[in-house]
C-alpha positions in Angstrom: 0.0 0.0 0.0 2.9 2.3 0.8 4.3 1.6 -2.9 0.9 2.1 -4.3 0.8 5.7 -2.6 4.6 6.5 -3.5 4.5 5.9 -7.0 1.0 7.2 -7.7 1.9 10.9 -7.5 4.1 12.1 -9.9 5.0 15.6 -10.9 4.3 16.1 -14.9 6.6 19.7 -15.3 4.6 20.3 -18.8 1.4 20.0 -16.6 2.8 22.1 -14.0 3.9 25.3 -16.2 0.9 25.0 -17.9 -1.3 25.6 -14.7 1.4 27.8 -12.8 2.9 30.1 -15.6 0.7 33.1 -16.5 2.3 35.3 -19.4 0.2 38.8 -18.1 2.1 38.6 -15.1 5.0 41.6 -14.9 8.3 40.5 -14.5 9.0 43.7 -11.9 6.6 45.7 -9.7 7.8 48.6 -7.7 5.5 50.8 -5.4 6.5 54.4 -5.0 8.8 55.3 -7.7 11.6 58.3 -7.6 13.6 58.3 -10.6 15.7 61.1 -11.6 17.3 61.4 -15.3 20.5 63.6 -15.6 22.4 64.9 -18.8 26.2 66.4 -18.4 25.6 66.8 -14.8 22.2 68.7 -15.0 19.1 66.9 -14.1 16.4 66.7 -16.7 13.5 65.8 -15.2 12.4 63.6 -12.4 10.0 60.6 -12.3 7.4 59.4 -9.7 5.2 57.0 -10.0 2.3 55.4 -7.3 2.9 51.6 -9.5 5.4 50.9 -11.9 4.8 47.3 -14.0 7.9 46.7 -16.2 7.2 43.7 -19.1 9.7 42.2 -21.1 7.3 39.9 -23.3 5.6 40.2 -26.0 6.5 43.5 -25.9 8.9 45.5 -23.3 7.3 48.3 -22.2 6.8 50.0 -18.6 2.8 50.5 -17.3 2.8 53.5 -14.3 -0.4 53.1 -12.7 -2.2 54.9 -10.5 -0.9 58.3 -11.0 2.6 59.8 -11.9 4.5 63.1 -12.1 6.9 64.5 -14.0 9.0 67.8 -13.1 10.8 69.2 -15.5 14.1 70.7 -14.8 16.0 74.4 -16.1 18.7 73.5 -17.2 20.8 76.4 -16.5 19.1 77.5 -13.2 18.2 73.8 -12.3 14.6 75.4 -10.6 11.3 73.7 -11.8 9.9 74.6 -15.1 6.8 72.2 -15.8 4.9 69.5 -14.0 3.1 66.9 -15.9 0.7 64.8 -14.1 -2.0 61.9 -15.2 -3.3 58.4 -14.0 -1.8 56.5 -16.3 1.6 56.1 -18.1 3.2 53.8 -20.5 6.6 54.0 -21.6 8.5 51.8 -24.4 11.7 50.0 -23.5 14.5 52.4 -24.8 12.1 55.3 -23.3 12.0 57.1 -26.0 8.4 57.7 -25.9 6.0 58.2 -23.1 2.3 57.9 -23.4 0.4 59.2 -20.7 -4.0 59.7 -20.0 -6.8 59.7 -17.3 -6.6 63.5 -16.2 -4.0 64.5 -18.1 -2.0 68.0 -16.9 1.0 69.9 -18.1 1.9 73.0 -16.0 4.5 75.4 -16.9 5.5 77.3 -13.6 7.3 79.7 -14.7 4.5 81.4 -17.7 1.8 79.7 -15.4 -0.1 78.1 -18.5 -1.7 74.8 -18.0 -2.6 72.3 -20.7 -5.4 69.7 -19.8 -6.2 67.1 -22.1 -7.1 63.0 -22.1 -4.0 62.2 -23.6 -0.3 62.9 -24.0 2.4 61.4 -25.7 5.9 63.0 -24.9 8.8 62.4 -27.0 12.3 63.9 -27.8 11.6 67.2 -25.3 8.6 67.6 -27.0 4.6 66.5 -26.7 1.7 66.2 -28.4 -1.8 65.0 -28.7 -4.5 64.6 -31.3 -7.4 64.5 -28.7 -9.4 67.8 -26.8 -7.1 70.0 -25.5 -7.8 73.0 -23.2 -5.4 75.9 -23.0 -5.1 77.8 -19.2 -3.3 80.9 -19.1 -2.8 84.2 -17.4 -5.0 86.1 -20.9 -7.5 83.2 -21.4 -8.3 79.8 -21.8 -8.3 78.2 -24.9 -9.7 75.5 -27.2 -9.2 72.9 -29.8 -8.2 69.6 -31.2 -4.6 68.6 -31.1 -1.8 70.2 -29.8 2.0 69.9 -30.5 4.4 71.6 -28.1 7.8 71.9 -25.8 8.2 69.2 -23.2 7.6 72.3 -20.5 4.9 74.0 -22.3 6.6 77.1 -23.0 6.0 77.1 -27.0 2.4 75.7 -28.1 0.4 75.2 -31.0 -3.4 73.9 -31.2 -3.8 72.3 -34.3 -7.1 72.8 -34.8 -8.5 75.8 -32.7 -12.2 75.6 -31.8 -12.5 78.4 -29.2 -11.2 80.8 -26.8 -12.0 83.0 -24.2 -9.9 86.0 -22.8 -10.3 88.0 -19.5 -7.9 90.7 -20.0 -9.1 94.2 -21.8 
Protein backbone atom coordinates (compact mmCIF):
# COMPACT_ATOMS: atom_id res chain seq x y z
CA UNK A 1 0.00 0.00 0.00
CA UNK A 2 2.86 2.35 0.80
CA UNK A 3 4.27 1.59 -2.90
CA UNK A 4 0.94 2.14 -4.28
CA UNK A 5 0.82 5.70 -2.62
CA UNK A 6 4.56 6.50 -3.46
CA UNK A 7 4.45 5.85 -7.01
CA UNK A 8 1.01 7.24 -7.66
CA UNK A 9 1.92 10.92 -7.49
CA UNK A 10 4.08 12.07 -9.91
CA UNK A 11 4.97 15.64 -10.86
CA UNK A 12 4.30 16.14 -14.86
CA UNK A 13 6.57 19.69 -15.25
CA UNK A 14 4.57 20.26 -18.82
CA UNK A 15 1.40 20.04 -16.58
CA UNK A 16 2.84 22.14 -13.99
CA UNK A 17 3.87 25.34 -16.19
CA UNK A 18 0.86 25.00 -17.88
CA UNK A 19 -1.26 25.60 -14.75
CA UNK A 20 1.43 27.82 -12.82
CA UNK A 21 2.86 30.15 -15.59
CA UNK A 22 0.67 33.06 -16.53
CA UNK A 23 2.26 35.25 -19.39
CA UNK A 24 0.23 38.76 -18.14
CA UNK A 25 2.12 38.58 -15.11
CA UNK A 26 4.99 41.61 -14.86
CA UNK A 27 8.30 40.54 -14.45
CA UNK A 28 9.03 43.74 -11.86
CA UNK A 29 6.56 45.68 -9.66
CA UNK A 30 7.83 48.59 -7.73
CA UNK A 31 5.52 50.80 -5.44
CA UNK A 32 6.55 54.40 -5.02
CA UNK A 33 8.84 55.29 -7.71
CA UNK A 34 11.59 58.31 -7.65
CA UNK A 35 13.60 58.26 -10.59
CA UNK A 36 15.75 61.12 -11.57
CA UNK A 37 17.26 61.39 -15.32
CA UNK A 38 20.52 63.64 -15.60
CA UNK A 39 22.42 64.92 -18.84
CA UNK A 40 26.15 66.37 -18.40
CA UNK A 41 25.63 66.78 -14.75
CA UNK A 42 22.15 68.73 -15.04
CA UNK A 43 19.09 66.86 -14.06
CA UNK A 44 16.43 66.74 -16.67
CA UNK A 45 13.52 65.75 -15.23
CA UNK A 46 12.37 63.60 -12.42
CA UNK A 47 10.03 60.64 -12.30
CA UNK A 48 7.45 59.39 -9.70
CA UNK A 49 5.22 56.97 -9.97
CA UNK A 50 2.34 55.43 -7.28
CA UNK A 51 2.91 51.58 -9.51
CA UNK A 52 5.35 50.90 -11.91
CA UNK A 53 4.84 47.29 -13.97
CA UNK A 54 7.92 46.65 -16.17
CA UNK A 55 7.25 43.67 -19.12
CA UNK A 56 9.65 42.19 -21.15
CA UNK A 57 7.33 39.88 -23.27
CA UNK A 58 5.61 40.23 -25.96
CA UNK A 59 6.46 43.49 -25.95
CA UNK A 60 8.93 45.54 -23.32
CA UNK A 61 7.26 48.29 -22.22
CA UNK A 62 6.84 49.97 -18.59
CA UNK A 63 2.80 50.47 -17.34
CA UNK A 64 2.78 53.52 -14.32
CA UNK A 65 -0.35 53.10 -12.66
CA UNK A 66 -2.16 54.89 -10.49
CA UNK A 67 -0.86 58.35 -11.02
CA UNK A 68 2.55 59.83 -11.91
CA UNK A 69 4.48 63.14 -12.14
CA UNK A 70 6.92 64.45 -13.97
CA UNK A 71 8.96 67.84 -13.14
CA UNK A 72 10.84 69.22 -15.53
CA UNK A 73 14.09 70.71 -14.82
CA UNK A 74 16.05 74.41 -16.14
CA UNK A 75 18.74 73.50 -17.19
CA UNK A 76 20.78 76.41 -16.51
CA UNK A 77 19.14 77.48 -13.25
CA UNK A 78 18.25 73.83 -12.27
CA UNK A 79 14.60 75.41 -10.62
CA UNK A 80 11.27 73.70 -11.83
CA UNK A 81 9.92 74.58 -15.11
CA UNK A 82 6.83 72.19 -15.76
CA UNK A 83 4.91 69.48 -14.03
CA UNK A 84 3.08 66.89 -15.87
CA UNK A 85 0.68 64.83 -14.15
CA UNK A 86 -1.96 61.90 -15.20
CA UNK A 87 -3.32 58.40 -13.99
CA UNK A 88 -1.79 56.49 -16.28
CA UNK A 89 1.62 56.10 -18.08
CA UNK A 90 3.22 53.76 -20.53
CA UNK A 91 6.64 53.98 -21.63
CA UNK A 92 8.51 51.81 -24.44
CA UNK A 93 11.73 50.03 -23.46
CA UNK A 94 14.45 52.43 -24.83
CA UNK A 95 12.06 55.27 -23.27
CA UNK A 96 12.02 57.05 -25.96
CA UNK A 97 8.36 57.67 -25.89
CA UNK A 98 5.96 58.23 -23.08
CA UNK A 99 2.28 57.93 -23.39
CA UNK A 100 0.36 59.19 -20.68
CA UNK A 101 -4.01 59.66 -20.00
CA UNK A 102 -6.84 59.67 -17.34
CA UNK A 103 -6.61 63.49 -16.23
CA UNK A 104 -4.04 64.46 -18.08
CA UNK A 105 -2.01 68.02 -16.91
CA UNK A 106 0.97 69.95 -18.06
CA UNK A 107 1.94 72.96 -16.01
CA UNK A 108 4.47 75.40 -16.93
CA UNK A 109 5.45 77.27 -13.61
CA UNK A 110 7.25 79.70 -14.68
CA UNK A 111 4.52 81.35 -17.74
CA UNK A 112 1.81 79.68 -15.40
CA UNK A 113 -0.14 78.06 -18.46
CA UNK A 114 -1.72 74.82 -18.02
CA UNK A 115 -2.63 72.30 -20.74
CA UNK A 116 -5.37 69.67 -19.80
CA UNK A 117 -6.22 67.07 -22.15
CA UNK A 118 -7.12 62.97 -22.06
CA UNK A 119 -3.98 62.24 -23.63
CA UNK A 120 -0.35 62.94 -24.04
CA UNK A 121 2.37 61.38 -25.72
CA UNK A 122 5.86 63.02 -24.91
CA UNK A 123 8.83 62.37 -26.95
CA UNK A 124 12.26 63.86 -27.80
CA UNK A 125 11.59 67.20 -25.25
CA UNK A 126 8.57 67.63 -27.03
CA UNK A 127 4.56 66.46 -26.75
CA UNK A 128 1.72 66.16 -28.37
CA UNK A 129 -1.76 64.97 -28.72
CA UNK A 130 -4.53 64.63 -31.34
CA UNK A 131 -7.44 64.52 -28.68
CA UNK A 132 -9.35 67.76 -26.80
CA UNK A 133 -7.13 70.00 -25.45
CA UNK A 134 -7.76 72.97 -23.16
CA UNK A 135 -5.39 75.93 -22.95
CA UNK A 136 -5.09 77.75 -19.24
CA UNK A 137 -3.28 80.93 -19.14
CA UNK A 138 -2.76 84.24 -17.37
CA UNK A 139 -5.02 86.13 -20.86
CA UNK A 140 -7.53 83.21 -21.37
CA UNK A 141 -8.34 79.82 -21.79
CA UNK A 142 -8.32 78.23 -24.95
CA UNK A 143 -9.69 75.53 -27.18
CA UNK A 144 -9.20 72.90 -29.76
CA UNK A 145 -8.16 69.57 -31.15
CA UNK A 146 -4.65 68.64 -31.15
CA UNK A 147 -1.80 70.15 -29.83
CA UNK A 148 2.01 69.88 -30.48
CA UNK A 149 4.42 71.63 -28.13
CA UNK A 150 7.83 71.94 -25.84
CA UNK A 151 8.17 69.24 -23.20
CA UNK A 152 7.62 72.33 -20.49
CA UNK A 153 4.86 74.00 -22.32
CA UNK A 154 6.62 77.08 -23.00
CA UNK A 155 6.01 77.06 -26.98
CA UNK A 156 2.40 75.70 -28.13
CA UNK A 157 0.44 75.22 -31.05
CA UNK A 158 -3.38 73.87 -31.23
CA UNK A 159 -3.80 72.29 -34.34
CA UNK A 160 -7.09 72.76 -34.85
CA UNK A 161 -8.48 75.84 -32.65
CA UNK A 162 -12.15 75.59 -31.80
CA UNK A 163 -12.50 78.40 -29.17
CA UNK A 164 -11.17 80.80 -26.83
CA UNK A 165 -12.01 82.96 -24.23
CA UNK A 166 -9.95 85.99 -22.82
CA UNK A 167 -10.33 87.97 -19.46
CA UNK A 168 -7.86 90.70 -20.01
CA UNK A 169 -9.14 94.23 -21.80
Amino acid sequence: MLTGILFSCSNDLEKIKQITQLDNLPDEVSTQLHMVTTDSGYVRYELRGVIVETYRQPAAKTLIKDGLEVTFYNRETNEIEAILTAYYGEQEADGDRMFVRDSVVLKNIVKQQQLETDELIWRNDSVFSNKPVVVKTADGILWGKGIVADQTFDKFVITEPTGEKYFKD
